[in-house]
N, C-alpha and C positions, 0 to 999 in steps of 0.2 A: 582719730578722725578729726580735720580740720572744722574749728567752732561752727564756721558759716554754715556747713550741712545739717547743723542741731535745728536750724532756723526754715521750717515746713515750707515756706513761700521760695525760698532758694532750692529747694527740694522738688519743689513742685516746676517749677521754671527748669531745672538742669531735665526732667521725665521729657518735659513738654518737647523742650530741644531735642531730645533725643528720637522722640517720636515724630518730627521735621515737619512740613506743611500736609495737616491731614486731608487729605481728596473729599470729594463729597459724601460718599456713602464708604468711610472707612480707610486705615492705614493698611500698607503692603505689605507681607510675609517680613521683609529684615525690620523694619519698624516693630513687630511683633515681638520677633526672636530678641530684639535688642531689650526692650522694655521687662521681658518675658527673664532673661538674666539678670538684669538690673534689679527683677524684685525677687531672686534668690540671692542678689550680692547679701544683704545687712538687712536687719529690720526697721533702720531707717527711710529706705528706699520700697519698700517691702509695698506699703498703702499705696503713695502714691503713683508708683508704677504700677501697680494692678488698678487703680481706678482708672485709667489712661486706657489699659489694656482689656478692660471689659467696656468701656465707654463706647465702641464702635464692634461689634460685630458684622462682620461684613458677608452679607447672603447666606447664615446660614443660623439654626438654633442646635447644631450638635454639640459645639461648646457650652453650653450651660445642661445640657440634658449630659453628657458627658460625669459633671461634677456631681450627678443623684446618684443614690447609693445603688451598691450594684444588682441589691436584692429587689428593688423598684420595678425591674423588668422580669417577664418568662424569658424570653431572648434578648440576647446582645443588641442596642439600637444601636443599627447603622444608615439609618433616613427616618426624616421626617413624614413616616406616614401616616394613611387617616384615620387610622384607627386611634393613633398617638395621637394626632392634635384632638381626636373625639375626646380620650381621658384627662389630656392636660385640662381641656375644659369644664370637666365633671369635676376634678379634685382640685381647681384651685378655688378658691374661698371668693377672691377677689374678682372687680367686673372685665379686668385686663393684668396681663400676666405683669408687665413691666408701668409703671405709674410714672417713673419719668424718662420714659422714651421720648428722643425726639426727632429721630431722622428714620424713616421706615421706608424700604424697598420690598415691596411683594409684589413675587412673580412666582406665584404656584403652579408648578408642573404638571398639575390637573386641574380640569373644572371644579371641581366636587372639592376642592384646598380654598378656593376663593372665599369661600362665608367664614372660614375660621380669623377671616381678617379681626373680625371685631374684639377677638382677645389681645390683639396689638394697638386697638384706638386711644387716645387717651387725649385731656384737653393742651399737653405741652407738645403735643406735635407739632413739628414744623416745616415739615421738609417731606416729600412722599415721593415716589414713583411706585405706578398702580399698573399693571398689567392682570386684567378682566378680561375675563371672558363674556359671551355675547346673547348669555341664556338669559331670561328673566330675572332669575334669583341673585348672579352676578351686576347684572346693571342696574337694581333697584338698590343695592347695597353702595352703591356712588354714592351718592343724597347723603347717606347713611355718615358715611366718613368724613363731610365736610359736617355733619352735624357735630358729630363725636370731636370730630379735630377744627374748632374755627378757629385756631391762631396758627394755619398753613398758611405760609410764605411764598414758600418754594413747590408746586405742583408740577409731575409728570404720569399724563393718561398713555397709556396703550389699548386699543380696541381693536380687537377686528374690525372689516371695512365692507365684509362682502354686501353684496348689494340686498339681498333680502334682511339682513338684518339693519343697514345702515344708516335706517331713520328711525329705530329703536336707541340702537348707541348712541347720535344724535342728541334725543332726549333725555339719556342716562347723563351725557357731560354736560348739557345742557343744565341738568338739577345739580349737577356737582359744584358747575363753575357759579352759578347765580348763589350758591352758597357758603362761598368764600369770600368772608369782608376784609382779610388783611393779605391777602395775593398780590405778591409780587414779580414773582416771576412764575409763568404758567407754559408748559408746553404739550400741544393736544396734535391730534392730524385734522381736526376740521371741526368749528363751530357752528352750531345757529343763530337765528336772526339774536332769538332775546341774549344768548349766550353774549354773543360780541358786541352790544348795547348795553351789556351792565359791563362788561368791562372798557367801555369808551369812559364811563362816566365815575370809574372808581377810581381815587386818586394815590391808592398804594399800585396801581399796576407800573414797574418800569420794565419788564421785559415780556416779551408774547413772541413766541413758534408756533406757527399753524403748515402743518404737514403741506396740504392741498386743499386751500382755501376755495369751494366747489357750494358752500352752503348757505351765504347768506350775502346782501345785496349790499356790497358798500358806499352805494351810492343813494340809499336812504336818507331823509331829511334827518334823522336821529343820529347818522355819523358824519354828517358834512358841517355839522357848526364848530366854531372856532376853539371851543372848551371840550371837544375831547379827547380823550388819552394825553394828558398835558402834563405830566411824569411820565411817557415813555420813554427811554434809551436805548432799548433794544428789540430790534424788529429779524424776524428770520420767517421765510416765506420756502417752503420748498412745492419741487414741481408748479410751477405755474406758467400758464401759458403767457408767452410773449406780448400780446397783446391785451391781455389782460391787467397786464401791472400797470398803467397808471390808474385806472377806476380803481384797483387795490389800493394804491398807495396812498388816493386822495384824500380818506380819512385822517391820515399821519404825516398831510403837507405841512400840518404848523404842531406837533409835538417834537420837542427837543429832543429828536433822535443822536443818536453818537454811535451808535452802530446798525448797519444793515445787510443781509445779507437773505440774497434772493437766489433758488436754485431754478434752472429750467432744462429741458432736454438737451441734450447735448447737437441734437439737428438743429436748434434754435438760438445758439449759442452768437450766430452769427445775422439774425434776423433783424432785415431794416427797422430803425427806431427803436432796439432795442436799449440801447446807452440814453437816446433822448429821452425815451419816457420816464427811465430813474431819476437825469436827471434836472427836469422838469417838474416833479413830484415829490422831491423830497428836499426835507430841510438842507439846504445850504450852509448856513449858517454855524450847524450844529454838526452835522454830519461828519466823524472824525476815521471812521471805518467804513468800508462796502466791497462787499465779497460779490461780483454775478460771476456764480461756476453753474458744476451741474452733479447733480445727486449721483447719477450714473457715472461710473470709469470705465470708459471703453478704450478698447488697442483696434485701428483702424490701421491694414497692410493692405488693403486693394488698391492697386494705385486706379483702378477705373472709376470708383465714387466720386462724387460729384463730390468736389469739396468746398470746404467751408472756411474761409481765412477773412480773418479782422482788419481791414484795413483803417487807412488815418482817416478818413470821412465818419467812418464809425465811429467810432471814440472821442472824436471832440468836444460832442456834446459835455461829456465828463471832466471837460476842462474848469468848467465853471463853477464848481465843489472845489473850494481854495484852501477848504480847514482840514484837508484829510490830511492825515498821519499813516492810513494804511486802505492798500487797496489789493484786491485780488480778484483777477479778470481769468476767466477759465473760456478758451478757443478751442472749437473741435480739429482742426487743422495747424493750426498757427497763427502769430502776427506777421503782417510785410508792413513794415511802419520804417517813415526815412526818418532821416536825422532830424530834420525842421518839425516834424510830429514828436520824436522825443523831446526835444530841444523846449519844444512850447508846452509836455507834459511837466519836464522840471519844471520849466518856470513858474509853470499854473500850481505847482505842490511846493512848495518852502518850505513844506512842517513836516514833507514824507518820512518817513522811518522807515518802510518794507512798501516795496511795491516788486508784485507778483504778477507779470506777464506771463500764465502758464497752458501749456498745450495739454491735451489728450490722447490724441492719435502718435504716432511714429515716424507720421508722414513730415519728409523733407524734400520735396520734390519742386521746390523755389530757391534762390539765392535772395539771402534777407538784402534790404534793404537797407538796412539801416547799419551804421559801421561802426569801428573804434572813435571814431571824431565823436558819437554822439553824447560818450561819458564824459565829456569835458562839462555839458551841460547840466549834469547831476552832479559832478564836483564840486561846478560853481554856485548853482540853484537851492542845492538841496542838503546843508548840513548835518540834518540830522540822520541822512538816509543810513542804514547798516547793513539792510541786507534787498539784495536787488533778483530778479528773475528777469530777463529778457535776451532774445538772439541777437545777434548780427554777422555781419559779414568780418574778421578778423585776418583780409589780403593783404592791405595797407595800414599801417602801420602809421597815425599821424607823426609829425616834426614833434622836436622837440617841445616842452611845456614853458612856449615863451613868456605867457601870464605868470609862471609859478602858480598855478590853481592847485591847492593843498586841500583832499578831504579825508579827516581822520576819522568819519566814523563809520567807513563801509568794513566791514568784516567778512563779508559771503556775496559771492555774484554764481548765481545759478545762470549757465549758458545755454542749455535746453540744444539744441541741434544748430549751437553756432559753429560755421566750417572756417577754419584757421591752415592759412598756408605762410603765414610771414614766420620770421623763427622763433622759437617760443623764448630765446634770449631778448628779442627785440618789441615781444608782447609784454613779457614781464616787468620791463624796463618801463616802458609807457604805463602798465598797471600802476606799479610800486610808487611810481613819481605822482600821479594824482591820486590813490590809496594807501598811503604806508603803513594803513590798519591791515589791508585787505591780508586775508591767511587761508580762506577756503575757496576752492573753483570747485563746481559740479556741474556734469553736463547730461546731455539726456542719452548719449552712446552709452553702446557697452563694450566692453572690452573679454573676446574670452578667453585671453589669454593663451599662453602657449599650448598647441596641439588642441586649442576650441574647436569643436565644431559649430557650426553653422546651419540653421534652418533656412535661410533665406536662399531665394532661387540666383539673386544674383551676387556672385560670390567677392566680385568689382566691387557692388555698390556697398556691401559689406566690408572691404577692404579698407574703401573710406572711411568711414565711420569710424573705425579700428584706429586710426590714423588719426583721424581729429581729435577723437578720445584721448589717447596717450601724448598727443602734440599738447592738449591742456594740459594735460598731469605733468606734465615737464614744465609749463609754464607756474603750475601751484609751487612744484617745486621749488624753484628759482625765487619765490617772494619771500623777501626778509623775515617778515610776520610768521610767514610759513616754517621758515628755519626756525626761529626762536621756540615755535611750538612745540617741535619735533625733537631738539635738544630739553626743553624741560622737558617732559614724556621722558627722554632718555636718563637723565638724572634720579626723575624719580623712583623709576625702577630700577 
């Protein structure tokens, strides 16, 4: 065995690598199996691939109940039931089973499992996700766990919502959250007044998720002054009404946000002032992410609905957010945006890296506006972009790239239900020369290939779509980047 392995910290570092970036609550089955041989290879690796490998137990305690001798039980354990956690708690000595736990997920599959939480509390917790139920006994035991654990970081609540108990739970998160002094990042479905006034004025909060903000007044004298929430960075707001989000946001017009991202109905996706009121209420300055989609994914085939498409008056608002890096706009219908509206989107984003114009519905029932000319203006604008989502019209085919406008960092253009009748030799050509990174086209057709059938009633307008599908894939084809890909993949194997 080579000397450097005698040496525990090289030991510990080659497990580490091996077990590759661990996720939040735990590493995945080959990460296991891998670490899991590693410490049958030698009894060098023997320790610290088993501390690695019991470090994270992920959702479940039959690994460690597994390892008791066999005569411990009348029957074979194969679940965690209550009877079981009643004796685990009768015969251990101690006030919680593990002393230095630090990341804890409980979601008992019964009510009557919730109170055995307190044999997992302990003061080095850090990190929780709590799924409660909405009886007494479970909601009075919140309070409980921030007493047990006050060095939690990382908090996530799940509660029921119905409405006769909803101002009980209310209370329950309400005692939870007010008793977390080192919370950083917290995510609940709805706060109280006092709840979201002790976290305006605590200064470890940097990130807050509120479900359906329905409970408390943001427009109180206690969250409108200048010093609160003044480490936040990350804001995430789901279901909220259109009109509601600037009084929401106003609290967090001057906290150094860097990420945002707000969900609303998908009928709403399209509602006047919906872009101005973001952004007009939110840090400019700081603001480097902002996601407005919608919680819901729906597939919209009526063509009689009244539809809903984003045009360029709507969106400009969001011109004036200059420091984004990354944006993601969710349309129930689509965009019809001209070139001049792209053209002043690059300009207004220099720092973009991903900008996501994406639909919902299925519906194609417009000819985009906007065309192959428009990418000249994210060539030349926006260096760092790599991966882009947006339609257009792909008939004509610009002249050649008399600027030479070179941009090497797009790698992916998602084309969503852009329709292509020029030749996919003369699309590829114009791709390649302003992207010579570019290697992935995806579009929002489907292909069903030979002898598909077809659900749709018009078997034309299906036709199409078939046709612009494969007219792309011929054009990925054709890109350099895209060869080179497809010969290393062949190499390797």
């Amino acid at each position: 065995m080579h000397r450097g392995l005698q040496i525990l910290e090289i030991v510990e570092l080659l497990c580490a690598e091996l077990a590759g970036d661990l996720p939040r609550y735990g590493f995945g089955p080959p990460a296991c199996r891998h670490l899991a041989a590693l410490a049958r290879t030698c009894k060098t690796f023997q320790d610290p691939a088993l501390d690695l490998l019991w470090s994270h137990q992920k959702n479940t305690m039959m690994n460690l109940l597994m390892c008791m001798p066999n005569d411990l039980w009348h029957s074979p354990v194969t679940d965690v039931k209550l009877l079981l956690l009643e004796a685990l708690s009768l015969c251990f000595p101690e006030e919680h089973f593990f002393p230095n736990l630090q990341r804890l997920y409980w979601s008992p599959p019964k009510t009557p499992h919730f109170p055995y939480i307190r044999l997992f509390l302990s003061s080095k917790i850090t990190r929780t996700i709590l799924v409660s139920g909405d009886s007494d006994r479970d909601l009075s035991l919140l309070s409980a766990v921030a007493i047990k654990c006050p060095n939690i970081t990382d908090a996530t609540i799940y509660c029921p919502t119905a409405e006769d108990s909803r101002r009980a739970v209310l209370e329950s998160i309400s005692l939870f959250v007010r008793g977390l002094a080192a919370i950083e990042s917290l995510s609940v479905w709805d706060l109280d007044q006092a709840a979201i006034e002790y976290l305006a004025n605590l200064p470890t909060v940097k990130s807050l998720e509120i479900g359906r903000p329905n409970s408390f007044n943001p427009s109180c004298k206690n969250l409108c002054g200048g010093d609160v929430f003044v480490n936040l960075r990350r804001l995430n707001f789901h279901f909220i009404a259109p009109e509601s989000i600037a009084r929401f946001l106003a609290p967090f017009s001057d906290s150094p946000l860097v990420s945002l991202a707000i969900n609303v109905e998908p009928t709403a996706l399209a509602a006047p002032g919906l872009y101005s009121s973001i952004a007009e209420n939110c840090p400019r300055a700081t603001l480097r992410s902002l996601h407005v989609g919608s919680a819901v994914l729906i597939v919209l085939t009526n063509q009689r609905a009244q539809r809903q498409i984003i045009r360029d008056e709507m969106i400009r608002p969001l011109l004036s957010l200059a420091a984004l890096t990354s944006l993601c706009l969710y349309s129930r219908d689509g965009f019809n945006l001209d070139d001049a509206t792209l053209s002043d989107m690059a300009a207004s984003w220099p720092n973009m890296e991903d900008l996501d114009l994406r639909v919902l519905s299925d519906y194609d029932g417009f000819t985009p506006r906007a065309t192959l000319y428009s990418l000249y203006a994210f060539a030349r604008h926006c260096p760092r972009l790599t991966t882009l989502t947006i339609v257009f019209d792909a008939t004509v085919v610009p002249s050649t790239n008399d600027a030479e406008i070179v941009q090497g960092a797009l790698t992916c253009l998602s084309l969503g239900r852009s329709p292509i009748s020029a030749t996919a030799a003369d699309v590829a050509a114009f791709l390649c020369g302003l992207f010579p990174a570019l290697r992935e086209l995806h579009t929002g057709y489907w292909d069903p290939g030979p002898g598909g059938d077809s659900d749709e009633d018009d078997d034309d307008f299906v036709g199409d779509r078939v046709i612009h599908h494969r007219r792309w894939k011929q054009v990925e084809r054709l890109l350099p980047a895209h060869v080179e890909d497809s010969d290393e993949q062949e190499d390797n194997e």
